[in-house]
C-alpha positions in Angstrom: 74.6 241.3 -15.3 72.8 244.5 -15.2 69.9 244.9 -17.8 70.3 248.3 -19.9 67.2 250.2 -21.1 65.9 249.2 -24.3 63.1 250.7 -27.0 62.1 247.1 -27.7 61.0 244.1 -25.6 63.4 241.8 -25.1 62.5 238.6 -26.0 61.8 236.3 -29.1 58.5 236.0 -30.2 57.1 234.4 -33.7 54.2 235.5 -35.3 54.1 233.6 -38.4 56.3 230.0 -39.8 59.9 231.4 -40.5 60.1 232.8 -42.9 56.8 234.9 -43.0 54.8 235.7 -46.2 56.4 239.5 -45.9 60.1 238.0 -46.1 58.9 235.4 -49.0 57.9 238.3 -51.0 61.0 240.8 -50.2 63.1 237.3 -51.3 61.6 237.0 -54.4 61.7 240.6 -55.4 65.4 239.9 -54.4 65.7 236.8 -56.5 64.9 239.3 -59.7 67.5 242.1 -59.3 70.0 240.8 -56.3 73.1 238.6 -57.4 72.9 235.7 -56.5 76.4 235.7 -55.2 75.5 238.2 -52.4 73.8 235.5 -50.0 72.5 235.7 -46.7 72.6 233.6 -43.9 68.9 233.3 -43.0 65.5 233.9 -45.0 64.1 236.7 -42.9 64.6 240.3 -43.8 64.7 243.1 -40.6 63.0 246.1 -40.6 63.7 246.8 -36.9 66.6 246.0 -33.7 67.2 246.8 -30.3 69.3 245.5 -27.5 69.8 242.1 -28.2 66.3 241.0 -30.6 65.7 241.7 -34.1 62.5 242.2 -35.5 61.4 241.2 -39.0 59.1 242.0 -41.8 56.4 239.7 -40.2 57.0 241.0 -37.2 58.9 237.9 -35.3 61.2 239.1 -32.7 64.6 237.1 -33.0 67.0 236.7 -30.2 70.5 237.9 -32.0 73.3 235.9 -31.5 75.2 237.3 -34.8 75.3 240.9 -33.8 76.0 241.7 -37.6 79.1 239.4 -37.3 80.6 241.2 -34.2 79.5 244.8 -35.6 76.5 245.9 -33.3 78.3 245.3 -30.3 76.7 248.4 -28.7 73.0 247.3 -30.3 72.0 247.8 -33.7 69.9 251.0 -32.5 72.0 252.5 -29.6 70.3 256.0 -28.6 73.9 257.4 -28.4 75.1 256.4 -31.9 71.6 257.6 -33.6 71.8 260.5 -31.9 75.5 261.6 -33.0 74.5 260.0 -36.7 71.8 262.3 -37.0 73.6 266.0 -35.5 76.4 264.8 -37.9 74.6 264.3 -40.9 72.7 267.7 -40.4 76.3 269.5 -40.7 77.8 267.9 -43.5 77.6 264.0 -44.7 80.9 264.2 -46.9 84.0 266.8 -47.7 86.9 263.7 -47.8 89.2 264.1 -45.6 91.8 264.6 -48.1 90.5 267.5 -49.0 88.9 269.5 -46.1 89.9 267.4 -43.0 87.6 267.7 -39.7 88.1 267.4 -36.4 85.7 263.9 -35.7 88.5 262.3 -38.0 91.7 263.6 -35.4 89.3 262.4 -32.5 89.2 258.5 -33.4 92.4 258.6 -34.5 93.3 259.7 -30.9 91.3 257.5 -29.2 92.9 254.7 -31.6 95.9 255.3 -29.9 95.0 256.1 -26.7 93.3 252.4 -26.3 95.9 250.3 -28.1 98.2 248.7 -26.1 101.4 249.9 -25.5 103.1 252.7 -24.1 105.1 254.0 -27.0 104.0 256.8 -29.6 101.3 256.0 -32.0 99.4 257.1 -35.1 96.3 255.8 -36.6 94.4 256.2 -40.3 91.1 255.6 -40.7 89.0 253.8 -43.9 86.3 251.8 -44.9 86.5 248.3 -43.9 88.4 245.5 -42.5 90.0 244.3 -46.0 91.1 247.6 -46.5 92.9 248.1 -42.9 94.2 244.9 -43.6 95.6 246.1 -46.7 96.8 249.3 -45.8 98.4 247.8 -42.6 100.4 245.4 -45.4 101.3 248.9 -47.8 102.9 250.5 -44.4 104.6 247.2 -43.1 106.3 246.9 -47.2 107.2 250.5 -47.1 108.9 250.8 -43.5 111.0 247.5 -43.9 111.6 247.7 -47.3 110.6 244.0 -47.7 107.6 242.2 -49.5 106.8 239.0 -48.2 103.8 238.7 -45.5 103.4 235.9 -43.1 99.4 234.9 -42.8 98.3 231.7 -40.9 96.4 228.2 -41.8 92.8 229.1 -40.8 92.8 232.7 -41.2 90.7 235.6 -42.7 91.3 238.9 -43.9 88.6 239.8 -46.4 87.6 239.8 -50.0 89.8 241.7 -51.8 92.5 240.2 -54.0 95.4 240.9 -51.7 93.1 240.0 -48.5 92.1 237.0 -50.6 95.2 235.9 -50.8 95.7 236.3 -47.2 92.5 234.4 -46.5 93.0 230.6 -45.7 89.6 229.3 -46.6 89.0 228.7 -50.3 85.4 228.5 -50.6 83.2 230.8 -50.5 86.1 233.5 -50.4 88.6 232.3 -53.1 87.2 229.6 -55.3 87.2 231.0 -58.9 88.8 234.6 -58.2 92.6 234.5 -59.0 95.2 234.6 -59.3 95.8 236.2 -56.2 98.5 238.8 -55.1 101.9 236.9 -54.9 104.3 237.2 -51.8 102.2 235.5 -49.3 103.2 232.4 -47.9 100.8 230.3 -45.1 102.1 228.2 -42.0 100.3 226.1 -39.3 99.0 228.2 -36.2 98.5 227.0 -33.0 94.9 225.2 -33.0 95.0 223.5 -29.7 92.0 220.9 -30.4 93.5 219.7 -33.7 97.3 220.1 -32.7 99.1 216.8 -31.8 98.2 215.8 -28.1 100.8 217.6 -25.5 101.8 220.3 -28.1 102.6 223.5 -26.2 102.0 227.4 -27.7 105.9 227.8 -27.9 106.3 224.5 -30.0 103.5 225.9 -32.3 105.5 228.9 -32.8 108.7 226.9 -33.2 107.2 224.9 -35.8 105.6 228.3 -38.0 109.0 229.9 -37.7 110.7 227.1 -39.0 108.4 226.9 -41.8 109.5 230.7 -42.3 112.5 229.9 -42.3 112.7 227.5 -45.1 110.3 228.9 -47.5 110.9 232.5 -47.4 114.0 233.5 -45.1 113.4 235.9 -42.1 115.3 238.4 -44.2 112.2 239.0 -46.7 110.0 239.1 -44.2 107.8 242.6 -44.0 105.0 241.4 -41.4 103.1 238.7 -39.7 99.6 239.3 -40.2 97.6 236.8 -37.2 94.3 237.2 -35.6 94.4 236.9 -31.7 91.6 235.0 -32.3 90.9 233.9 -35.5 87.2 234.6 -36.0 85.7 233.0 -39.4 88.4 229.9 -39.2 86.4 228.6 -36.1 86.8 231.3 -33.0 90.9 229.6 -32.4 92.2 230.4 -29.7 96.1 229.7 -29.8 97.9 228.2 -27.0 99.5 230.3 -24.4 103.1 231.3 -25.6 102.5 231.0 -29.5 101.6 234.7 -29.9 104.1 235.5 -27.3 107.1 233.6 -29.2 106.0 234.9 -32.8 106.6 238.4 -31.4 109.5 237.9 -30.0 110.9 236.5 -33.7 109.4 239.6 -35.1 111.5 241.6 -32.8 114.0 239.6 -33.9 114.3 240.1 -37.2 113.1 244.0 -38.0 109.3 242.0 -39.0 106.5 244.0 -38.3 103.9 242.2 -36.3 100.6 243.1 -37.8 97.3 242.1 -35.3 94.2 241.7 -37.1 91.2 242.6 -34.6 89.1 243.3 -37.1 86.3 241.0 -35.2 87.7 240.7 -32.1 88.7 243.8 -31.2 86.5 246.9 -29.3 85.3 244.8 -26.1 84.6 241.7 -27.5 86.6 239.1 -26.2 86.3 241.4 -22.8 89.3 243.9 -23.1 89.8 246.3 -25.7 91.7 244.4 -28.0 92.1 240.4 -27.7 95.7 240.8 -27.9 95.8 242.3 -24.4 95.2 238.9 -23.0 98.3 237.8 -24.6 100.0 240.4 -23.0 100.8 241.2 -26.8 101.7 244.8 -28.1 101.9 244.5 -31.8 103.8 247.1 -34.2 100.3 247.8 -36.1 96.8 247.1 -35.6 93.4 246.9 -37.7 90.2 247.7 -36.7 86.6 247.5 -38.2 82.9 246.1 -37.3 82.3 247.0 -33.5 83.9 250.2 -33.5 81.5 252.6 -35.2 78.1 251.0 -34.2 77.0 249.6 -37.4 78.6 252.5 -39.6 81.6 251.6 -42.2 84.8 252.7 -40.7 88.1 250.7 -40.1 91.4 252.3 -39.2 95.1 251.0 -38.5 96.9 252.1 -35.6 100.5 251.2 -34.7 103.8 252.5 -33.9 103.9 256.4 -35.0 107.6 255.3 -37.0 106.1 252.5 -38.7 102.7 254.5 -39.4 105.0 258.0 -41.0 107.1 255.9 -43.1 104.6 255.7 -45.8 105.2 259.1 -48.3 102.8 262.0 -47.7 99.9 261.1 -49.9 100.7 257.6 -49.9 97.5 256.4 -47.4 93.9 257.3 -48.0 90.9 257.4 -49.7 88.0 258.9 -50.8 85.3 258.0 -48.0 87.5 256.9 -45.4 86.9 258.1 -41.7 84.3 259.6 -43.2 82.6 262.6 -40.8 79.1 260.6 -40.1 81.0 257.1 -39.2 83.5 259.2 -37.1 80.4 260.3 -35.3 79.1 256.9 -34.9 82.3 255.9 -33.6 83.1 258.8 -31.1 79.7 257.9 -29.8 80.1 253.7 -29.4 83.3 254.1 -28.2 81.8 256.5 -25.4 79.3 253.9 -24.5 81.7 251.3 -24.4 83.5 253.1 -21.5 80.4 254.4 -19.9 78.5 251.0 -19.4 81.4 249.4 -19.0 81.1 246.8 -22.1 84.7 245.1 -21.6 83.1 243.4 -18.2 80.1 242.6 -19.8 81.7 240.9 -22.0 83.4 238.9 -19.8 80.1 238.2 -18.1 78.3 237.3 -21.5 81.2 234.9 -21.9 81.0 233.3 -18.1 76.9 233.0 -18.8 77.8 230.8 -21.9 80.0 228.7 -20.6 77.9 228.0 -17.5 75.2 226.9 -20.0 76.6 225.1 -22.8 79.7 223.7 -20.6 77.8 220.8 -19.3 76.0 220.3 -22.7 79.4 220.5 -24.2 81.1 217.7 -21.5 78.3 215.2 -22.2 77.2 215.2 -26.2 78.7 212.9 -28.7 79.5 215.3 -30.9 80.5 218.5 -29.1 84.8 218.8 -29.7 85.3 221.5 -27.9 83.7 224.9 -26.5 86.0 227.8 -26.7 86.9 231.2 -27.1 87.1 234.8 -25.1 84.7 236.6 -23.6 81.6 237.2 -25.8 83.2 235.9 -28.6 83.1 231.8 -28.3 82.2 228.8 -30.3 81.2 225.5 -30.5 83.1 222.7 -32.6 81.1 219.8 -33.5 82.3 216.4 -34.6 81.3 212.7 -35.3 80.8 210.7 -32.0 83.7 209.6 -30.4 86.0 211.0 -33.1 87.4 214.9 -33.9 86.7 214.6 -37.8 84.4 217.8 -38.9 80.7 217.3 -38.6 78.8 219.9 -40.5 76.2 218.7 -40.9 75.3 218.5 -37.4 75.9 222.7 -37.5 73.5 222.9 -40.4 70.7 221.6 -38.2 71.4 223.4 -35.1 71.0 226.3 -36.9 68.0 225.6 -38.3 66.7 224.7 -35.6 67.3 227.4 -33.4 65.9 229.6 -36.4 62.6 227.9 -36.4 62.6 228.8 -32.9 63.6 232.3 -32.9 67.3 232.7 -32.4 69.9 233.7 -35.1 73.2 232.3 -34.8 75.7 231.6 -37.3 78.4 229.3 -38.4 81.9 229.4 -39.5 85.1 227.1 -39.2 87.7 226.4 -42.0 85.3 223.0 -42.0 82.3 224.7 -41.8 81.6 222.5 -38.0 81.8 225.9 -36.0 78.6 228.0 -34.1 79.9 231.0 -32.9 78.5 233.0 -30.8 78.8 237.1 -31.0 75.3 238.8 -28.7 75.5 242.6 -28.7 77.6 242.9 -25.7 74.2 244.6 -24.4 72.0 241.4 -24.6 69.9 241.3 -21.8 70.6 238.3 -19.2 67.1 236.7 -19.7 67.6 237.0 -23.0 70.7 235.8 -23.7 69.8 232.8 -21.3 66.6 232.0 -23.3 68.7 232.2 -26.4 70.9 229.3 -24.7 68.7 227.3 -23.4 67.0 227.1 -27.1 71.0 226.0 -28.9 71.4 223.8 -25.8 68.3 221.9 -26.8 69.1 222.3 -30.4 72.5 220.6 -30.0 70.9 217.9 -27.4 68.5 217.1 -30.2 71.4 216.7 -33.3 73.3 214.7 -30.9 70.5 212.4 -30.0 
C-alpha cells in the first residue's frame, strides 16, 4: 500500500497520561455549559489531524481508527478539500439553493448519478445529513407509490430524528425516552449470519423477512424497504449472499421501492463506491452522507430520475442543503477518491486487517467473529466458548488501546462490536502499529 504525503508525522506518540491536563480543563469548561446528553467517546479534545493520527490539546498523537465515524475517509485535513473550502468560502458561504441555485450544487448531483449503480436515468438532491437523506428518501418512496408503510430491519440505524428514530432498531442511547415515534414502520429479522440458526442461507433470510411482510403489513402497503448493505452501528453485518439479492427481487415484485442506506458505507469504504455494488445490487434510491464531502455536512439521495420527479415542485429541500462550501468540499473528496485511487485502498486496508487480527481472532476465547468489507470491519466479542454478548470485554479493549494511543470505537445492537473505519489514507505502518496495539489489547481481555 503506497504511503500518501502527509503535513503530520505519522505515528502515535503520548506526551502526557490520557487524558492530559489541557483536555481535563477543556472537559470541565464543557461540564458547565455542554449538555450532558451530547457525549463523546473518548476524553481528549483535538486541536489538530492528518492522514491517519490525531493530535490533541496535550499534544499526544493518536492513531485514528474512527475516522469521524466513516466521515474523513480522505483525512481530516486533505490539502484538496481545504483548498476548495477556502476559494469557496471567499465567493459566497450561503445564497440557499432555493433561492439563487449555483452550479457546485448541479455538479455533485451529477456525479451522484454518474457513480451510483445502474445504468438507467437518475437524479439526485442534496441536504444536510444522513437522517435527513434517510428521510427525504422515505417522503419520495410515499409520494411515487402512493403507499405509507416502510420496511426497516432488526439491527438497523437511520439517525436521530423522530421518523429516523423510529427506523432505528437500537433503543438506547437513540430511542429510550423520545416517543412516540412516527407510525407506519414495521421491523423484521435481517440476515445476521453469526447469530442466524446454523446452515441458514441469505435466500431463507429473505424468505423469512418477507413472510414477516407479509403477515403484518401486506406487500400492497408497502412504499419501501429501507436496509443498509452493511449495517454499520448494529455491529458492521454483513448479510448472507442472496438476502439483498432476493429482497430486491420482492421489491420488483410488488411496485416497493428499495431504498439503500449508505450513509456509512458508502464513497469507498467497503472498497467500491457504494457497498451495494458487491451485492450486485441496484437499488430504486440511494442516501448518502459522512465520507462524501471530507468532513463538511452534506447528504444527498440519488435514485431512479421517475421515482426522484414524482415528488411536487417545491416538495424537497431546505434551507442549507447542498450548501455552496460543502459542495466544494465534496467536488474536491470525490476527486481525490478517483485520483489516489481510494476504492483499492480500501480493499487493501481491509486485506492488512484481516491478515492481523485473523489469527488473533481464530485463537481467543472470546473473539465470535471478524467481519466486514473492505475498510469497514469489526470484531464481535463473546463469553468463552459461547456466542452470548460480551461487552464488557469491548469496554476494556478500548480502553486499553486509548491508554496506548489508538482511538477506536464500539458499536453492536449489544454493544460487543469494535469496528474499525482508518481514513482510507492511513499510512501502512501506521495502520499496522494501530493493529498490533488492539491485537494485544484483545490478547490481554481474553487472557
Amino acid at each position: 500500500m503506497l504511503n500518501l504525503e502527509y503535513r503530520l508525522p505519522q505515528q502515535r506518540q503520548l506526551l502526557t497520561p490520557v487524558p492530559g491536563p489541557a483536555s481535563t480543563a477543556l472537559a470541565a469548561r464543557r461540564a458547565d455549559v455542554v449538555a450532558r446528553a451530547v457525549s463523546s467517546s473518548v476524553p481528549v479534545y483535538a486541536v489538530d489531524a492528518d492522514g491517519g493520527v490525531v493530535v490533541d490539546a496535550d499534544g499526544n498523537s493518536f492513531i485514528d481508527f474512527g475516522s469521524g465515524i466513516a466521515v474523513t475517509s480522505v483525512g481530516a485535513s486533505n490539502a484538496a478539500v481545504a483548498r476548495a473550502v477556502a476559494e469557496a468560502a471567499s465567493r459566497f458561504t450561503h445564497t440557499c439553493f432555493m433561492v439563487t441555485p449555483y452550479e457546485d450544487y448541479v455538479a455533485v448531483c451529477e456525479e451522484l448519478a454518474g457513480l451510483a449503480p445502474g445504468d438507467h436515468a437518475k437524479k439526485a438532491a442534496l441536504f444536510n445529513s444522513g437522517a435527513e437523506a434517510v428521510e427525504n428518501a422515505v417522503k419520495i418512496a410515499r409520494y411515487a407509490t402512493g403507499r405509507d408503510a416502510v420496511i426497516a430491519f432488526e439491527h438497523a440505524y437511520h439517525g436521530r430524528t423522530n421518523l429516523t428514530m423510529a427506523l432505528t432498531s437500537k433503543a438506547m442511547p437513540y430511542k429510550a425516552g423520545f416517543g412516540p415515534f412516527a407510525p407506519s414502520v414495521y421491523r423484521v429479522p435481517v440476515s445476521y449470519p453469526f447469530r442466524d440458526p446454523d446452515g441458514m442461507t441469505g435466500e431463507q433470510a429473505a424468505e423469512r423477512a418477507i413472510a414477516m411482510i407479509a403477515t403484518q403489513v401486506g406487500a400492497d402497503r408497502v412504499a419501501a424497504v429501507l436496509i443498509e448493505p452493511v449495517l454499520g452501528e448494529g455491529g458492521f453485518i454483513v448479510p448472507a449472499d442472496g438476502f439483498l439479492t432476493r429482497l430486491a427481487q420482492w421489491c420488483r415484485d410488488n411496485g416497493v421501492v428499495l431504498i439503500a442506506d449508505e450513509v456509512q458505507a458508502g464513497f469507498c469504504r467497503t472498497g467500491s463506491w457504494f457497498a451495494c455494488e458487491q451485492a450486485g445490487l441496484e437499488p430504486d434510491i440511494i442516501t448518502v452522507a459522512k465520507g462524501i464531502a471530507g468532513g463538511l455536512p452534506l447528504a444527498g439521495v440519488v435514485g431512479r430520475a421517475e421515482i426522484m420527479d414524482a415528488p411536487h415542485a417545491g416538495g424537497l429541500g431546505g434551507t442549507y442543503g447542498g450548501n455552496p462550501v460543502a459542495c466544494a468540499a465534496a467536488l474536491a473528496a470525490i476527486g481525490y477518491m478517483k485520483q489516489a485511487d481510494l476504492n483499492a485502498r480500501a480493499r487493501d486496508i481491509g486485506s492488512i486487517i484481516a491478515e492481523v487480527l485473523g489469527p488473533v481472532a481464530e485463537t481467543s476465547p472470546i473473539v465470535g467473529e471478524l467481519r466486514g468489507r473492505g475498510a469497514m470491519m469489526a470484531l464481535e466479542f463473546v463469553q468463552p466458548l459461547t456466542k452470548d454478548p460480551n461487552p464488557d470485554a469491548v469496554k476494556r479493549i478500548v480502553a486499553a488501546c486509548l491508554s496506548a494511543g489508538v482511538l477506536v470505537l464500539s458499536c453492536g445492537t449489544y454493544g460487543n462490536v469494535v469496528r474499525l473505519l482508518p481514513p482510507l489514507v492511513i499510512a501502512e505502518d501506521t495502520l499496522r502499529d494501530g493493529l498490533a496495539v488492539l491485537a494485544d489489547a484483545i490478547v490481554q481481555a481474553g487472557a
